[in-house]
C-alpha positions in Angstrom: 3.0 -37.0 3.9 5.8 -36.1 1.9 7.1 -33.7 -0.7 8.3 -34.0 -4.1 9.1 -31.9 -6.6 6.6 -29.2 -4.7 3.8 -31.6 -4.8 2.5 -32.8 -1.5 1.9 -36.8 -1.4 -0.5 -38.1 1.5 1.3 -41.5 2.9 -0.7 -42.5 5.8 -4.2 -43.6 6.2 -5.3 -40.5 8.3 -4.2 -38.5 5.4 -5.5 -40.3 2.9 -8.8 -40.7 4.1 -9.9 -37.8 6.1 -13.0 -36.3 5.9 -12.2 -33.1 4.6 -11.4 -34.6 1.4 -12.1 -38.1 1.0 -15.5 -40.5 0.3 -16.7 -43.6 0.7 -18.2 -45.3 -2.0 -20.8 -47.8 -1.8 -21.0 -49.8 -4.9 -24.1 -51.6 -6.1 -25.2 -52.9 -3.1 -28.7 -54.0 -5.0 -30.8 -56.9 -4.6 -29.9 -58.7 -7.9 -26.2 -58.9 -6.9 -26.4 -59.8 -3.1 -30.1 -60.8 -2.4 -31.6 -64.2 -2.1 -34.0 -63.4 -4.7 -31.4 -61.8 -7.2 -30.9 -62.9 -10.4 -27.2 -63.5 -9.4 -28.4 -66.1 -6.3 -31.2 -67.8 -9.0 -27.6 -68.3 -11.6 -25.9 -70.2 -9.0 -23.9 -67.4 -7.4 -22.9 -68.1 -4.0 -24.0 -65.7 -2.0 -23.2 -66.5 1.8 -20.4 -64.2 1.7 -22.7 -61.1 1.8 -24.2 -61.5 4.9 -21.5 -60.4 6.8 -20.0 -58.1 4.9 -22.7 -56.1 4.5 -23.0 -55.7 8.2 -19.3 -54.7 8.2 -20.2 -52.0 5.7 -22.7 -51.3 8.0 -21.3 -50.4 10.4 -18.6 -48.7 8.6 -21.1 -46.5 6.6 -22.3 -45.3 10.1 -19.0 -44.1 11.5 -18.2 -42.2 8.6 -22.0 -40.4 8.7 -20.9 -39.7 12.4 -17.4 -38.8 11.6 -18.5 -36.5 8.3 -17.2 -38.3 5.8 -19.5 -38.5 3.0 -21.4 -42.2 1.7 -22.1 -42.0 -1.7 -24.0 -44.5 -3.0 -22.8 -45.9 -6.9 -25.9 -48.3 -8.3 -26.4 -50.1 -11.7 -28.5 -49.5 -14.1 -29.4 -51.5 -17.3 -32.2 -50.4 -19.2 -35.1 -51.7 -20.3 -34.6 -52.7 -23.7 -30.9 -53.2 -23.8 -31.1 -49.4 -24.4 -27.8 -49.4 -22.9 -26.0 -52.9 -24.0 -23.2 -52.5 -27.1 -23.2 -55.7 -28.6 -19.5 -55.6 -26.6 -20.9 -55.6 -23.4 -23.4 -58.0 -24.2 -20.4 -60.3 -25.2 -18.7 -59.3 -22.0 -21.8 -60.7 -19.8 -22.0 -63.4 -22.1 -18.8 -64.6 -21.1 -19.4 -64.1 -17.2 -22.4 -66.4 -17.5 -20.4 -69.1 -19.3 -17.4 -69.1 -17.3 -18.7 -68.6 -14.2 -22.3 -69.6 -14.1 -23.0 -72.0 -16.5 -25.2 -70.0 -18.6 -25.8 -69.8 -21.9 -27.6 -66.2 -22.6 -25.7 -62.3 -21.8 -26.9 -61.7 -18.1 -29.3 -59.3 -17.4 -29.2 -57.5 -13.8 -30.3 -54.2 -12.2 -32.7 -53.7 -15.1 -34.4 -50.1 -13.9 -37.5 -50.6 -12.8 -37.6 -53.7 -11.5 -37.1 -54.7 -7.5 -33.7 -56.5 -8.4 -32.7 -52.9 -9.5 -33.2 -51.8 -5.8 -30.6 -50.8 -3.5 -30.6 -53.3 -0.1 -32.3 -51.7 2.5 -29.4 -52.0 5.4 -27.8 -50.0 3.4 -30.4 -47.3 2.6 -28.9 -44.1 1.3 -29.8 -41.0 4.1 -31.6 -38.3 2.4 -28.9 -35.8 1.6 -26.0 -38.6 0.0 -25.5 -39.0 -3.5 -26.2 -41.4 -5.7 -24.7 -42.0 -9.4 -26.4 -44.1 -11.8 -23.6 -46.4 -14.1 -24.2 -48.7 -17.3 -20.8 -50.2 -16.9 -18.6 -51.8 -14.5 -16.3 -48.6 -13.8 -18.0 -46.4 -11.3 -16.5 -43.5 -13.5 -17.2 -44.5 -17.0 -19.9 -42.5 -18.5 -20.9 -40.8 -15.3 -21.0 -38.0 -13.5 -18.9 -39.0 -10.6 -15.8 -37.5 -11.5 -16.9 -33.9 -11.9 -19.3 -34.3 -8.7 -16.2 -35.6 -6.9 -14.2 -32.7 -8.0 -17.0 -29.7 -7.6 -16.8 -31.4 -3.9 -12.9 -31.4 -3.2 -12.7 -34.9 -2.7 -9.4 -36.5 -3.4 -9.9 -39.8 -2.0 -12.1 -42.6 -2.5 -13.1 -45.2 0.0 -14.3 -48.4 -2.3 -16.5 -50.8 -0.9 -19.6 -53.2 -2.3 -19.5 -55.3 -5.0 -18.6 -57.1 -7.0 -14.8 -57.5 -6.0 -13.0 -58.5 -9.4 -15.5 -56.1 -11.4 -16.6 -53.3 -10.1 -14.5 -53.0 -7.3 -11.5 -53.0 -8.9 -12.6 -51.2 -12.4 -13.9 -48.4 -10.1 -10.6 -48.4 -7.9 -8.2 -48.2 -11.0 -10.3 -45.6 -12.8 -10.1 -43.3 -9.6 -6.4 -43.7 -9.7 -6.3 -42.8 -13.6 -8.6 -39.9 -12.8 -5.6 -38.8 -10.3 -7.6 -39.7 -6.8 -6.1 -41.5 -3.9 -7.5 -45.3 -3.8 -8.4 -47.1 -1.0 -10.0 -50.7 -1.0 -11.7 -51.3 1.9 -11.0 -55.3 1.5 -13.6 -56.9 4.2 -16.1 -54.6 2.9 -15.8 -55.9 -0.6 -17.1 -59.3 -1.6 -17.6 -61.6 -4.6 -19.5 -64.6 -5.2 -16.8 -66.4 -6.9 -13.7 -66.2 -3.6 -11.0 -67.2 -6.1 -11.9 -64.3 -8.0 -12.6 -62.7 -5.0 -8.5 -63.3 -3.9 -7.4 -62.9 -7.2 -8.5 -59.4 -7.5 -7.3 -58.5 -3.9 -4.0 -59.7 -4.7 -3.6 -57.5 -7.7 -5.1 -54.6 -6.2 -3.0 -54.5 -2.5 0.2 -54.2 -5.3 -1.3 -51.1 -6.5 -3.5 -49.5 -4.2 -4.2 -49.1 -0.4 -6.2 -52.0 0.4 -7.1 -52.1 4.2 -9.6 -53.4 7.4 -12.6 -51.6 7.8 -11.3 -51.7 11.5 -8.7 -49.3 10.1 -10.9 -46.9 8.9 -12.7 -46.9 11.5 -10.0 -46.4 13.7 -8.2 -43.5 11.8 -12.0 -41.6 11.2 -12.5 -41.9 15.3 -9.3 -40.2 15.7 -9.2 -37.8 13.3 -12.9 -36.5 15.1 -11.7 -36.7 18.7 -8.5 -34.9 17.2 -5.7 -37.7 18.6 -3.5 -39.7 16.7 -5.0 -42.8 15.4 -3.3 -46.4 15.3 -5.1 -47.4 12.3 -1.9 -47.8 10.6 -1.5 -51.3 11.2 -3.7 -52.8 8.7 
């Protein structure tokens, strides 16, 4: 870490991402974006990049439950009867489903109530870990996230899920503009479009800390057992 002006910056990963102030966010991991039988897969979406990375986050969501880092689940949510659409967003999905699927009608996904709503079950939430409901791409936007963040002392977020160019990176700049520490976790976040997919990885390791699950891993194990971690090679 360093100092300036009287303020102290974290600079390494271990800082950035230890448990006593940090999360990991797990970002609509539902069956309409990643599932075989989601509306995404039945558009055309190429899905085969899930598979794996889902066992990646996996395995990462289980080493930060044993290291006590909290997994807090972020999930979708449109309503019923468009309830929650502005004719803006419905132009926004609009123009996802005739750029990249084809499609001539707004998209509609993760409508509550239905089983493409549902959260995968690999990634299950455990009983105790948050979830936040969002209408928009932004994890932050029109939730409760920040101030549950905050009445927590969390400083950091972990960003995981999907999708990578949406709400990956929406969720990642609006924790940085709400003055949290960013970090992209960037095999642990996936798209079914991999030029987007790159595209948004690209911009985002220029602005934030975008790093290996291995790294995580690596820095979480050694900040538990106490010894310094070489997760700084990323």
């Amino acid at each position: 870490m360093l100092e300036v002006n009287g303020k102290v910056v974290y600079t390494e990963l271990d800082e950035i991402v230890s448990p006593a102030h940090a999360a990991l966010l797990i970002i609509d991991m539902q069956r309409d974006f990643v599932t075989p039988d989601g509306v995404f897969a039945t558009l055309g979406g190429d899905l085969s990049v899930f598979p794996p990375m889902i066992e990646r986050l996996r395995a990462l969501a289980g080493v930060a439950r044993d290291c006590d880092l909290p997994v807090w689940h972020i999930r979708h949510s449109m309503m019923p009867n468009l309830e929650s659409e502005s004719p803006a967003q419905m132009r926004f999905n609009l123009l996802i489903s005739e750029r990249c699927l084809g499609q001539s009608e707004p998209l509609r996904y993760a409508v509550e109530g239905t089983q493409g709503a549902e959260g995968i079950p690999e990634l299950a939430p455990a009983a105790d870990e948050v979830i936040v409901k969002k209408h928009r791409s932004s994890a932050f936007w029109g939730t409760n996230l920040d101030v549950l963040l905050r009445s927590n002392g969390i400083e950091a977020v972990v960003v995981t899920g999907c999708t990578t160019e949406g709400c990956i990176e929406s969720t990642a700049r609006d924790a940085l503009f709400n003055d949290y520490y960013a970090v992209v976790v960037e095999d642990c976040v996936a798209s079914d479009n991999a030029a987007l997919h790159e595209a948004s990885l690209l911009l985002m390791r220029h602005r934030f800390d975008v790093v290996s699950s291995r790294a995580i891993i690596s820095s979480l194990r050694g900040t538990k057992s106490g010894s310094p971690s070489p997760a700084r090679t990323q």
